[in-house]
Each structure stands twice: as C-alpha cells, then as structure tokens.
N, C-alpha and C positions, 0 to 999 in steps of 0.2 A: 447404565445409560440415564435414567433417570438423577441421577447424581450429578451425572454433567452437566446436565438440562437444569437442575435444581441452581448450580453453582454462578452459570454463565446469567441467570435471571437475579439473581444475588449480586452481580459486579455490575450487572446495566442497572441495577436501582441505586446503587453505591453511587454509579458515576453520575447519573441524574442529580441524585442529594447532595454530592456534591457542589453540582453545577449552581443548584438552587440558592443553597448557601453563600458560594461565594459572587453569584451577579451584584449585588450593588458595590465591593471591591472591582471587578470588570467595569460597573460604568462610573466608577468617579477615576481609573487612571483615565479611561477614553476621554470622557467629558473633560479634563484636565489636556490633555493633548488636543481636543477639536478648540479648546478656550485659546490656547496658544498661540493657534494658526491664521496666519494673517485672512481678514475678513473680506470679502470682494468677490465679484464676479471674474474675476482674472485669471490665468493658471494658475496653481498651484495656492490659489485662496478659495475661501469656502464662504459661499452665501447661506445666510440666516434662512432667506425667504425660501430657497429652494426645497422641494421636499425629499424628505428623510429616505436614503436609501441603507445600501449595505452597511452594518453594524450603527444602523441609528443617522449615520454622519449625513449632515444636510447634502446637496447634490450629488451623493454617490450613487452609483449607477444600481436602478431597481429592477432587481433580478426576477426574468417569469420562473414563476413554483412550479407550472408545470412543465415547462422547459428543462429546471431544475431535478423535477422526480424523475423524468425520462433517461436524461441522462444519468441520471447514479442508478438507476439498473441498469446499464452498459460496464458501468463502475464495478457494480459486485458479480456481473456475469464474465467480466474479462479477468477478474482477480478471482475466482470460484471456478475459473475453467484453466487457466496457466499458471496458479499461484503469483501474479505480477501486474503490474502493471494497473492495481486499481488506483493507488494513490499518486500515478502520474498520469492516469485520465481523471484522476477526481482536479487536478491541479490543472491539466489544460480546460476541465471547464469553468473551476475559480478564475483561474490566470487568463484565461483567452477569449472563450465563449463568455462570461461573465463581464467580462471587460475590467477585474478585479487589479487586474496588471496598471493599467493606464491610468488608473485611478491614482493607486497608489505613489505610481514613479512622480507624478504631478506634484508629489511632495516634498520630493527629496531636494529639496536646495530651502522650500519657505518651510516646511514643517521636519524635519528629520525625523521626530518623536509619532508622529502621526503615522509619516512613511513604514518606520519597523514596524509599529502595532498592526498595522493592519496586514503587513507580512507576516508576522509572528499567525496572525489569525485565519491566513491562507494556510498556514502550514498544520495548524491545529486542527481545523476545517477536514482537510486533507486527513489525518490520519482518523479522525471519528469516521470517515466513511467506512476508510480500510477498516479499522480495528470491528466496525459491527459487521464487514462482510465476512473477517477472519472468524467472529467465532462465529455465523452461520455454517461457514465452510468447514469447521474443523468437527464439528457436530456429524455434518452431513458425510465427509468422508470418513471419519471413522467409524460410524453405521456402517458405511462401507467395504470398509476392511482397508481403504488405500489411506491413511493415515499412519507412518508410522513413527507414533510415539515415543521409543526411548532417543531416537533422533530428535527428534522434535523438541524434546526438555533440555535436552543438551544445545541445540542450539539457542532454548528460550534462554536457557539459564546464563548463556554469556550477553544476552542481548537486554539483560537488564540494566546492567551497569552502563553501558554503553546508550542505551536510551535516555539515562539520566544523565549523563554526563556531558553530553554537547546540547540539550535547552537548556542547562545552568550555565553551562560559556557563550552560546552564541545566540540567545535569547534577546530581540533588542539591537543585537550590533551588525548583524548583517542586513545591509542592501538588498532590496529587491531584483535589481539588476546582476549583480554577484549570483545570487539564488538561481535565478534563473540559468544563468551560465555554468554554471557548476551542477546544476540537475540537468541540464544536455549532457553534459560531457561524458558524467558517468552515463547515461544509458546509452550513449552512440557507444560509447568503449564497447560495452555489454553484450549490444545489437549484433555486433561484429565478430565478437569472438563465440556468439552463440551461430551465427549464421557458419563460421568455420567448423560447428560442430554438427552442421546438418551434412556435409559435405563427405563424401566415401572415405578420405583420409579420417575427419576427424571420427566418424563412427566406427573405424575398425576397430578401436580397443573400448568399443561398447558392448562385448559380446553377451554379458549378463543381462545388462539394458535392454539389448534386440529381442534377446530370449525371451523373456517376462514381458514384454511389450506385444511378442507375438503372439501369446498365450494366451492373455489378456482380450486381445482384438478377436481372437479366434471365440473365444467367449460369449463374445457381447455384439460380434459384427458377421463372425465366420459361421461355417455350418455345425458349428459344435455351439453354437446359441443356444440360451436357457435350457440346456442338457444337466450344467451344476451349478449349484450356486454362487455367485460373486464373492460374498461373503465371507465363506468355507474356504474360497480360494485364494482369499484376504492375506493380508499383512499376520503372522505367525512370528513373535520374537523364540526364541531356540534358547538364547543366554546374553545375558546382562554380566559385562566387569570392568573396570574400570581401563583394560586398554583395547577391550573387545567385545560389542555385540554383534549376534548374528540373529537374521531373521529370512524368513522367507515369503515371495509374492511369486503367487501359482506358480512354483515346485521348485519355481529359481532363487538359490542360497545368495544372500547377499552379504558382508560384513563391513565396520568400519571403527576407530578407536573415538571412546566419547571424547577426550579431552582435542580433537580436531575439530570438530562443531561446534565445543566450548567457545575456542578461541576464537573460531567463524562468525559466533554469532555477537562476540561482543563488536567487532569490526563491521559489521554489513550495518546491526542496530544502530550503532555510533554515526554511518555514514548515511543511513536512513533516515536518522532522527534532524541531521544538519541540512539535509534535502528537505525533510517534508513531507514525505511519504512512508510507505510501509514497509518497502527492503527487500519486497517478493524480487526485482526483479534484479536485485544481487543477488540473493538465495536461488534463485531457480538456478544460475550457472553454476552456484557451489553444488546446490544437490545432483545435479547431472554430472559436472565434471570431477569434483573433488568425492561425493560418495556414491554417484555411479547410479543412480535412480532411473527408470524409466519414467515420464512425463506424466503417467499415472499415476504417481506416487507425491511428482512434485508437488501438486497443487496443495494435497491436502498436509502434507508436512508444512509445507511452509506457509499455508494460513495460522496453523496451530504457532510457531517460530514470533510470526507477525503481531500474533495478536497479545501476546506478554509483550512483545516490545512496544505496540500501539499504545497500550492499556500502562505503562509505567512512563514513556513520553508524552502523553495527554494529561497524566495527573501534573508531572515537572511542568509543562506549559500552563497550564490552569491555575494549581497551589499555587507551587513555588515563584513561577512568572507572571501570574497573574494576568492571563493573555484571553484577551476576549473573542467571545464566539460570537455570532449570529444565529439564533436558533430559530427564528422562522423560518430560513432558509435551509439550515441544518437539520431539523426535523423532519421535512419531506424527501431532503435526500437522501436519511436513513430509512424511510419508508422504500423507497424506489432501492438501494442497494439490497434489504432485504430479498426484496424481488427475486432481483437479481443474482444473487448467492442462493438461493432458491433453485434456479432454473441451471442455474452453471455446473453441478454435479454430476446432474441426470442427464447433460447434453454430452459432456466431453468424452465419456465412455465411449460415444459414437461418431468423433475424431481421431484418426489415426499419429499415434506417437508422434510422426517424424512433422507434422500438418502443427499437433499443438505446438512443436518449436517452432516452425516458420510464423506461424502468427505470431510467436514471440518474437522474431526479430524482426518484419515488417514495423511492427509498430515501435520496436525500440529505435531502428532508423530514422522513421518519419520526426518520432517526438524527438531524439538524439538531436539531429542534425537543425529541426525547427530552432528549439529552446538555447542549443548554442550558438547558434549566429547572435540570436536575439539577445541575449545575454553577453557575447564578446564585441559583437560588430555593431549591436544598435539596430538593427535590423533582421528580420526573420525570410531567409531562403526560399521556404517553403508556405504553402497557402497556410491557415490566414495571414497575410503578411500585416 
C-alpha cells in the first residue's frame, strides 16, 4: 500500500514539473493565436481594455473559484461512486456553467486558431480532473478489496495507445461544435442501452452480478452488517493466463479472457481521448455487460483503467500538442475533486446496485440528449438552453 501511495505522489510531482517547464511554450502559442485575432469589441474580436479572464485572453469569461471548487467535488463524487461521468460533468461545467462554450464558438469564423486552443484546453481541463479523481479512487477501492486489478491492467494497457493516438490526430482540428455533438451522442447511445439493462429482461443473464451484489448489500446495508470484514470479502484473483482469469467478490466466482479488455480498452481510450473525457462512462457498460461486474466493482476498476489513459492523454495534449491550461482555475478544482473522490467510496457501499446504474443513466440521458441537439441543431433541448 504504501508503494502505491509512494508511486501515485511520484507522477503528480512529474506531472506538475512538467507543467512548470513547459508554460512559457503554452503562452507564446496562445499569445500568438490572441495576437492574430481581430481586435474590437464586436463578436468574435477581442478588446485590449477588457479584463483578463479564462487562459489569460482579455474578455473571457471570469470564472467564480468558488463556484469552481464546488462543483468539481460533484466531479469526483459522481466519478468515485459510478466509475463515470466525471469528465462529462467536469465538461458541462467548463462548457456550460462556465460559459467556456460561447466563448469559444465566438471564434470560429474570425479566429479558427484561437477557437481549437481553447477547445483543445476544455478537453485537457477535463481530463486533469478525471485523471486526480481516478487515482484517489483507485487507492480508495482497492483498500477496499472492490478494485479488481488484473482487469484493470488489461484494460489500462490497451488504453495507452489509443490515448495517444487521437490528441496526435485530432489535436487543433476539431470544432468545438462537432465536440460537442459527438460527446452527446456517445452518451445518449450509452444512457439507453444501460437503462435496457436495469430492466427484468436485460438482468436475467446477470446472475453472478445479482449474486455478488446481494452479498455485498447484505454486508454493508443488511442484517449481516459489520458481522465480517469488507475487506476479507474483497476481490481474491484464483489465476492469472493469458486467455483466462478468475477471481472472486464475496464467494461469487467470476472469469473473463485478458486480451478482451486489451482490445476494449484501446477503443473506449481512443473514443475518450477524441471526447474529452475519461471513458468511465464507456467502461461502466463494458464492465457490466461484456465482463459481467456487479456496480461494486465498476467504480473502482475503471478509475484504475481511466487514470493510465488520463495520465498518457494529458502528457500527448501538453508535450506533444502543446495545449494550454489555466491553472488558477485548475487548481481549485483539483482541490474540490479531491474532496470529492474522498467521500464517493465511503458513500456508494450504501447505494443499492441496481440505484448506482439508474443514476448512471438519468444523467447519461439528460447530458446525451442536452449536448447533442446543441451540437447537431445549434440549439440545446434541454435546460440550460
């Protein structure tokens, strides 16, 4: 334990000294793109006089910090209780609540170079949250025992390629408006066929699931409370091989072959990395539907999954694309996701299984159906419009 704890305080100083190093490369591309933009008080131009807001740029919208820390503990308590959904609430509060969206689109005809940047820095934005909730959360569950690991590496280890792979192509050239439409669309799909699986059809070949899920609750909710330890009743791998591991979560045997998460995770990473976010909330349906996980389990596998792919597409946007951040703002709401990721372990244990999916798909609905109007139609369906 201490090793992990040792290791994970090792890659947050890495990624700081990173960061350190390369900010005056971040602000002479920006300063270079705000120099370009035509000058004025008019749409889509930028006044001198006005004061400095988001990433520096003169009348960008200035964001309340505490507004900011509140919400990214929502951030790291909704991604630290469903494994999901942090870096598409970290994005509806860049993109909506922040006003980070209107800002930007203001540029796309006088600035295009401006316009990406500051997309590019929504989506970086976004994954620093995710990436410091996952490794609180991966810490926190596997103290647990509901982390499991050989799943987890397998799915990390395809999700590497795939996180580097789409900020080196689409770094820069995609639209904000595109962005936005293509991140509804995958989570309404999501919303929907996870909500099919709260439904008496889709759970009847959950029978492992139900089992281990009912064990679990009987544990922590039922009258066999603080009787044995959680712990003890943990995640147990049995055998590690290359087309089969087996493990067990309170007394229920589970299996699945690694090179299926292999493959999983370079696809979900890949489609995570072109969104913007962290991928929990592709992963949650793989690990429920494809390897059969009870909702217990999800959270804490796929923080572990998220945070190798956060942590290799935030270097790709930084290094290699040289995509700027805002760390005033960034810094408190890693304050607040910490939080967040804090309180989200200790609560979900006292969420019943079938409760943590519905909250997953209410909110894949709401943001699904939001994000893609407003991205296809020019217009958002749903409140904030």
């Amino acid at each position: 334990m201490p090793t992990i704890r040792k290791h994970c305080i090792i890659l947050g100083l890495a990624l700081v000294a990173v960061a350190i190093w390369l900010d005056p490369v971040w602000a002479d591309r920006l300063q270079e793109a705000i120099n370009a933009t035509p000058k004025g008080t008019g749409a889509g131009q930028i006044n001198p006089a006005a004061p400095a807001g988001f990433l520096g740029i003169p009348g960008a919208p200035d964001i309340n910090l505490i507004v900011a820390f509140f919400w990214a503990i929502w951030v790291g308590w909704i991604f630290s209780t469903v494994g999901a959904f942090g870096g598409i609430m970290a994005g509806v509060g860049h993109i909506t609540i922040f006003g980070l969206s209107n800002f930007a689109s203001g540029f796309k005809k006088t600035s295009p170079v401006l316009n990406k940047l500051v997309t590019d820095s929504i989506r970086v934005s976004n994954q620093w949250l995710v990436g410091t909730s996952a490794a609180s959360s991966s810490f926190n569950y596997y103290k647990m025992g509901r982390l499991v690991l050989p799943l987890a590496l397998c799915l990390a280890a395809g999700s590497i390629a795939g996180s580097y792979l789409v900020p080196w192509l689409t770094a820069g050239k995609i639209s904000l408006k595109s962005y936005i439409g293509y991140f509804g669309l995958f989570v309404l799909f999501l919303g929907c066929y996870l909500f099919y699986e709260t439904t008496p059809k889709g759970q009847a070949g959950k029978k492992k699931a139900r089992a281990a899920a009912k064990a679990f609750e009987e544990a922590n909710m039922g009258k066999n409370r603080g009787q044995a330890s959680t712990q003890d009743q943990g995640v147990k791998v049995l055998n590690f091989a290359l087309t089969k591991c087996s493990f067990t979560f309170y007394g229920v045997e589970f299996s699945f072959n690694p090179l299926v998460p292999v493959c999983g995770g370079f696809v979900i990473a890949a489609l995570a990395s072109f969104l913007g976010v962290g991928g929990g909330f592709l992963l949650v349906p793989f690990l429920t539907s494809v390897a059969g996980l009870p909702m217990y389990l999800v959270a804490g596998t796929s923080a572990f999954a998220v945070l190798v792919g956060m942590t290799t597409s935030i270097f790709t946007y930084m290094v290699v694309k040289d995509t700027p951040v805002f760390w005033p703002l960034i810094g408190i709401e890693l304050l607040g996701v910490l939080v967040g990721s804090f309180i989200g372990p200790r609560t979900s244990k006292y969420i019943p299984d079938v409760w943590l999916k519905r909250l997953f798909v209410v909110l894949a609905l709401y943001v699904g159906i939001r994000y893609t109007s407003k991205g296809f139609l020019g217009f958002s369906l749903l409140p904030p419009f």
